[in-house]
N, C-alpha and C positions, 0 to 999 in steps of 0.2 A: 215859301222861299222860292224855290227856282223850276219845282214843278208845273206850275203854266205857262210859265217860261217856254219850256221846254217841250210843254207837249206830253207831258208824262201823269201817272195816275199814280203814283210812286215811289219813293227812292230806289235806284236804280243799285246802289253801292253800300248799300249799310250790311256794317262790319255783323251782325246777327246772320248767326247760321240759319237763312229762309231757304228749305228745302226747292219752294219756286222758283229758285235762282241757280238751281245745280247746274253747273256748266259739266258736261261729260267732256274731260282730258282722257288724253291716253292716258294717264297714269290713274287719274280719279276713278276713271271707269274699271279700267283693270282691278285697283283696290277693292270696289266696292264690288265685282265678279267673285273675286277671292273670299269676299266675307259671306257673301250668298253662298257660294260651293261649300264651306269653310261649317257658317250655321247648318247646312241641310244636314251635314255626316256628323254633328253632332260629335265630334271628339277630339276632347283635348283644351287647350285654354290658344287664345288668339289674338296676336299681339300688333298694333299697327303704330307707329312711331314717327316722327317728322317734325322739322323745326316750327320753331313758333308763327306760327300764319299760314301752316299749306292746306289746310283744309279738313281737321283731324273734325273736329266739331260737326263740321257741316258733312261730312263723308258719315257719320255716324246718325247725325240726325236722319239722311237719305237713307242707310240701313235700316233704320225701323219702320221709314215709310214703305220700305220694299218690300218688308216681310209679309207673308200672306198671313191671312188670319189664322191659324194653326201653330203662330210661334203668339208666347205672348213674353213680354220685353218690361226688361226691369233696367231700370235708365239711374244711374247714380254721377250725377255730375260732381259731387262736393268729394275733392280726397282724401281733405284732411279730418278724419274720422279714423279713430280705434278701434281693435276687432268688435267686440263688442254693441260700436255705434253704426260700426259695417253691416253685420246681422241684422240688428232693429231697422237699419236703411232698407235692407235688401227687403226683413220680413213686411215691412210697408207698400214697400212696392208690391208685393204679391199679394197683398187684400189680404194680410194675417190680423186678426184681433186679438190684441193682450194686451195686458195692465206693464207698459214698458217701466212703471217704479220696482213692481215684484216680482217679474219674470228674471228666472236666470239664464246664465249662456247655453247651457246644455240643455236647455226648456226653449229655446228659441230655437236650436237648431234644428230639435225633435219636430217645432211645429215649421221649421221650412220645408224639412224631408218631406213630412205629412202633407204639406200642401201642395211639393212637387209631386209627390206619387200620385196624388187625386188629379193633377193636371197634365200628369203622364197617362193616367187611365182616361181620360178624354179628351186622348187624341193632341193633349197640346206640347207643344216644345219651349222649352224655356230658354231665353235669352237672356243673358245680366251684361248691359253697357257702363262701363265704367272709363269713366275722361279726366283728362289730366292726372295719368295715376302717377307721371314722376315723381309726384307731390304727394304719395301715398308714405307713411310711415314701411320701415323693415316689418316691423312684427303684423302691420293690417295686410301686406302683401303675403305672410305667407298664412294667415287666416283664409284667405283666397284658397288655399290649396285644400284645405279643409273643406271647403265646397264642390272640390272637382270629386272626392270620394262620395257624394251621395249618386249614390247608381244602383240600377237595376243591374240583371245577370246581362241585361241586350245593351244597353246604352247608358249613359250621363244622362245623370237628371235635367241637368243644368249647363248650359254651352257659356265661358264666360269670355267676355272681348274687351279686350287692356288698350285704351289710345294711353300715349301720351309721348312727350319732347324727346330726344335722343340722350338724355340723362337719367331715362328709365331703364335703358341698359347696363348701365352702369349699378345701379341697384338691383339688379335681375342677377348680375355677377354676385353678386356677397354669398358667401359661404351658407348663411344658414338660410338662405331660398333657392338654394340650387335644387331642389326636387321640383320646385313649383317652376325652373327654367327651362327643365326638363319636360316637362308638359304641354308646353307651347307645341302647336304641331303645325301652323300656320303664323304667317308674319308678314307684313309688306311696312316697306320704307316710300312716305309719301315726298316727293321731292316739286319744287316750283314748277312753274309751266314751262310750254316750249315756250320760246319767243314768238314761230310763228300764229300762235292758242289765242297770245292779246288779244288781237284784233278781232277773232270770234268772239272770245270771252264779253268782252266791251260793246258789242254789238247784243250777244244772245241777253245781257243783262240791261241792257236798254230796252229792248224789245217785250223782255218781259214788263218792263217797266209801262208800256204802254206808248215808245216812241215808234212812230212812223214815216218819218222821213228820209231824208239821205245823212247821209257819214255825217256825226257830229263830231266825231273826234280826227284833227287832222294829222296827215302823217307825219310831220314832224312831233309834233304833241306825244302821239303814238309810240315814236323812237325815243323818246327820250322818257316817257314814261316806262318802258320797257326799260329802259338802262340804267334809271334811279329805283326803281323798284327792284329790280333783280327776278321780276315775273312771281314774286311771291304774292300772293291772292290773298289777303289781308293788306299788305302793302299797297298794293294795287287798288283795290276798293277805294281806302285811306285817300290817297295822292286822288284819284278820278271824280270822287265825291266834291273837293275841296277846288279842282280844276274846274270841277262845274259850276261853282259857288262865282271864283273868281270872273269868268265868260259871265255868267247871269249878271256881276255888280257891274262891268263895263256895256250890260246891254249887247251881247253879242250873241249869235245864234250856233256859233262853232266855238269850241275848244282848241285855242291854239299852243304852241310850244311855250309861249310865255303865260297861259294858264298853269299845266303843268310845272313848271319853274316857281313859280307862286306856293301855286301848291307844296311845291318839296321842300322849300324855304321854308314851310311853315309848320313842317311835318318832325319834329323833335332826333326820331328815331331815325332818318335819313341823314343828316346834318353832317356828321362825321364822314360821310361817303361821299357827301356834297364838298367838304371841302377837300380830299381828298383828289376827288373828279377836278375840281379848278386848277388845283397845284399841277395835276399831269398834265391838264388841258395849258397852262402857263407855260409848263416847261418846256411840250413839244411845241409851243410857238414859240419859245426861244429860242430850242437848238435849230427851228427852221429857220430862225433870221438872219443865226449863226452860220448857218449853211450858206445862206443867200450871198451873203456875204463877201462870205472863200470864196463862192464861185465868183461875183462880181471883181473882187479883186484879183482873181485870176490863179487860183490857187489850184481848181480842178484843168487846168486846161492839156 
């Protein structure tokens, strides 16, 4: 497509959480400090939350790359799972073997314990990632809790870390898993970029990408990808991928504001914010002509 175009060995903006592509935000980074301190003390359950597209996935993925070898990491991305298919997930991820037709639930959870403790006596730490749990059942969230009680007299066997959308609070409230909200002892709320972050962002993810030249993307392009996106990093990818696409079919070596515009126009999920944006952008050039006007006719004098 548009990578020789461009000069690139890559895509530059695909929506896949590629740890290669981490942009350190202030807040990304902050986050992912929080879950380092957070895994080392090992206590408690740990909750990270944020709307859809700020970088839950990818902040999680970069947590397991961080981890030194001493923690080992059990990655559950599917929520919709039952206690029972939660166990069988978890006991998979830790190299357990069993017969999952004739194993029962209190025989799975003897042999998680069992495989924590032998992984607690050599030195290891165990992590369980768990994404998109908004979308976890009530009764599979407070099976979770039943996992923070396997412990030694020193520590948790098991450290476990909850991403998902700001409607997992909402289920964290219900009455019959207020112990397991109780347990939380760490939390952060990921929120969009700064405005002035784009311009890094867009750059560091070019670069990775294998671009080497001067500013592809120009500053109007810039401003107004900034202001239909809303700086959400999902968003943003989306609109900059599709603005590249448009620049490459007119044969152009920069990204301009009518790239961008292309772009949003074609981007489903912006649309309503698009029209929106015209109708204000309509009206304040009405009430300016309105103004003009008065004054011309001598109204303000």
């Amino acid at each position: 497509m548009y990578l020789e175009h461009f000069g690139l060995r890559e895509f530059p903006f695909s929506i896949t959480p590629d740890t290669e592509f981490f942009f350190s935000t202030g807040v990304s980074q902050e986050a992912l400090n929080t879950l380092l301190i957070a895994a080392r003390t090992g206590e408690g359950f740990i909750k990270i939350t944020g709307e859809v597209g700020t970088g839950k996935s990818m902040l999680c993925r970069k947590l397991m790359a961080s981890l030194s070898s001493d923690f080992k990491v059990a990655y559950i991305p599917n929520p919709y799972l039952d206690p029972d298919s939660l166990f069988m997930e978890l006991a998979a991820e830790l190299e357990i073997e069993f017969d999952a037709d004739t194993i029962a639930k209190h025989q799975t959870l003897r042999a998680i314990k069992e495989r924590l403790l032998m992984l607690h006596n050599s030195g290891k730490r165990v992590v369980v990632c768990l994404d998109e749990a908004q979308a976890m059942p009530i009764e599979t969230l407070e099976a979770l809790r039943l996992l923070s009680n396997l412990e030694t007299e020193k520590r948790k066997l098991l450290q476990v870390i909850i991403f998902g959308q700001p409607e997992l609070e909402d289920k964290l409230n219900h009455p019959s898993i207020r112990q397991l909200k109780q347990r939380i002892a760490f939390e952060y709320c990921l929120a969009p970029m700064g405005n002035d972050e784009i311009d890094y962002y867009i750059q560091h993810r070019l670069s990775v990408a294998g671009h080497q030249g001067t500013r592809m993307f120009t500053r109007p392009a810039l401003w107004l990808l900034k202001l239909r996106t809303r700086c959400v990093p999902r968003l943003v990818n989306i609109v900059a991928h599709k603005a590249l696409l448009s620049a490459y079919g007119r044969g152009g070596k920069n990204v301009t504001f009518w790239d961008v515009n292309a772009a949003v126009n074609d981007t489903a999920s912006l649309r309503d914010f698009g029209t929106k944006f015209r109708l204000a952008f309509l009206l304040v050039m009405l009430l300016g002509s309105v103004l003009l006007l008065l004054i011309d006719k001598g109204y303000f004098r």
